[in-house]
C-alpha positions as CSV (number, residue, x, y, z in Angstrom):
1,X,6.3,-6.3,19.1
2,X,6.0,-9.6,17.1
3,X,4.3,-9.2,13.9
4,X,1.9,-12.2,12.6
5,X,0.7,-12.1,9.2
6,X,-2.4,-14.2,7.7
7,X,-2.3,-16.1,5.0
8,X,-4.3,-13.6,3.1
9,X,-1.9,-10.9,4.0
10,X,0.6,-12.9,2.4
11,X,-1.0,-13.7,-0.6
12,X,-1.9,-10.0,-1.4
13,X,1.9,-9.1,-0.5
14,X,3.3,-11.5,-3.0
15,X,1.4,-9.6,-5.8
16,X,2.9,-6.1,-5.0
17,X,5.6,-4.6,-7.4
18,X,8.9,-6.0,-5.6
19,X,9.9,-2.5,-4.5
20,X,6.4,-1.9,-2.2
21,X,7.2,-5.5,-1.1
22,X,11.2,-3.9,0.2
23,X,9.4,-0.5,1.5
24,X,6.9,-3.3,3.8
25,X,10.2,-5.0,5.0
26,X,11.4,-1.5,6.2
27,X,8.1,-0.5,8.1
28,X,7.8,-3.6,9.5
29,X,11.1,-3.7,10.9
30,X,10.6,0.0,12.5
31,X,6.8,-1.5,13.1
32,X,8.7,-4.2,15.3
33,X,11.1,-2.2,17.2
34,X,8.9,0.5,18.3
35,X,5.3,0.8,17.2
36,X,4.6,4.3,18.2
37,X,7.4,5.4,15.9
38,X,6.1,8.3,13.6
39,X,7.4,7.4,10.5
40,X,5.0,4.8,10.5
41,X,1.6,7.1,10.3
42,X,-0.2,4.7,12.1
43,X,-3.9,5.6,12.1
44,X,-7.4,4.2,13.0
45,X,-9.9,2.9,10.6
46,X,-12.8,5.1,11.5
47,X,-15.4,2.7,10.0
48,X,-13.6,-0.4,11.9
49,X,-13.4,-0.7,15.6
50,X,-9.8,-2.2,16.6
51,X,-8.3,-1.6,13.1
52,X,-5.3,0.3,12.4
53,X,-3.6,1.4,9.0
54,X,0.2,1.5,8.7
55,X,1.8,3.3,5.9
56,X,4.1,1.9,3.6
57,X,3.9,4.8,1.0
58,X,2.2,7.4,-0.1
59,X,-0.3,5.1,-1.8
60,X,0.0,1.5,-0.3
61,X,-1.1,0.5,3.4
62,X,-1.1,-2.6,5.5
63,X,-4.3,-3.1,8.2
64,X,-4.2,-4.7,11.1
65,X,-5.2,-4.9,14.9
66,X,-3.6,-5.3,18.2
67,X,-4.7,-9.3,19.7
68,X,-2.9,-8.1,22.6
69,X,0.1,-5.6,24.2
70,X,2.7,-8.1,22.2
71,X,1.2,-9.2,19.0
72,X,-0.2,-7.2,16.2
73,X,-2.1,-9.5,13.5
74,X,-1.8,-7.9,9.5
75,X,-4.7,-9.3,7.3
76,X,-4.4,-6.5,4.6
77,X,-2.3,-4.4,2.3
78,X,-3.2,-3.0,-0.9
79,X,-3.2,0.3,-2.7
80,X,-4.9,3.1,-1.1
81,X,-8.0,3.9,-3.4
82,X,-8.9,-0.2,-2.7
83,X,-8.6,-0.8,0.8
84,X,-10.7,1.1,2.1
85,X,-13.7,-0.2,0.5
């Protein structure tokens, strides 16, 4: 699975405390080799139709959406009482 993230992913990345930002590195890595992998509580945005959330803690996730079978576009991360606003 090849992982493309936007610009304002990245941007809203760089401001994370540096150990969130070594947590994303490990779930994008299993996120990479096999998306379907349950340490990765991948869930549905109910309010969203196409977007996922992916876990990096208990607190922080990362949205994104599937452009096709191959490529899975993140636009989001940020703590969890803020994202889903």
């Amino acid at each position: 699975m090849t992982i493309i993230p936007t610009d304002d992913f990245k941007r809203s990345a760089a401001n994370l405390p540096i150990e969130i930002r070594q947590l994303c590195a490990i779930q994008f890595h299993r996120f990479s080799q096999d998306h379907n992998d349950p340490r990765l509580h991948i869930k549905k945005v109910r309010s969203l139709k196409g977007i996922f959330s992916l876990r990096i803690t208990r607190r922080y996730r990362a949205f994104f959406y599937f452009q096709n079978r191959d490529i899975a576009i993140f636009f989001d991360i940020d703590h969890r009482k803020d994202s889903y606003r």
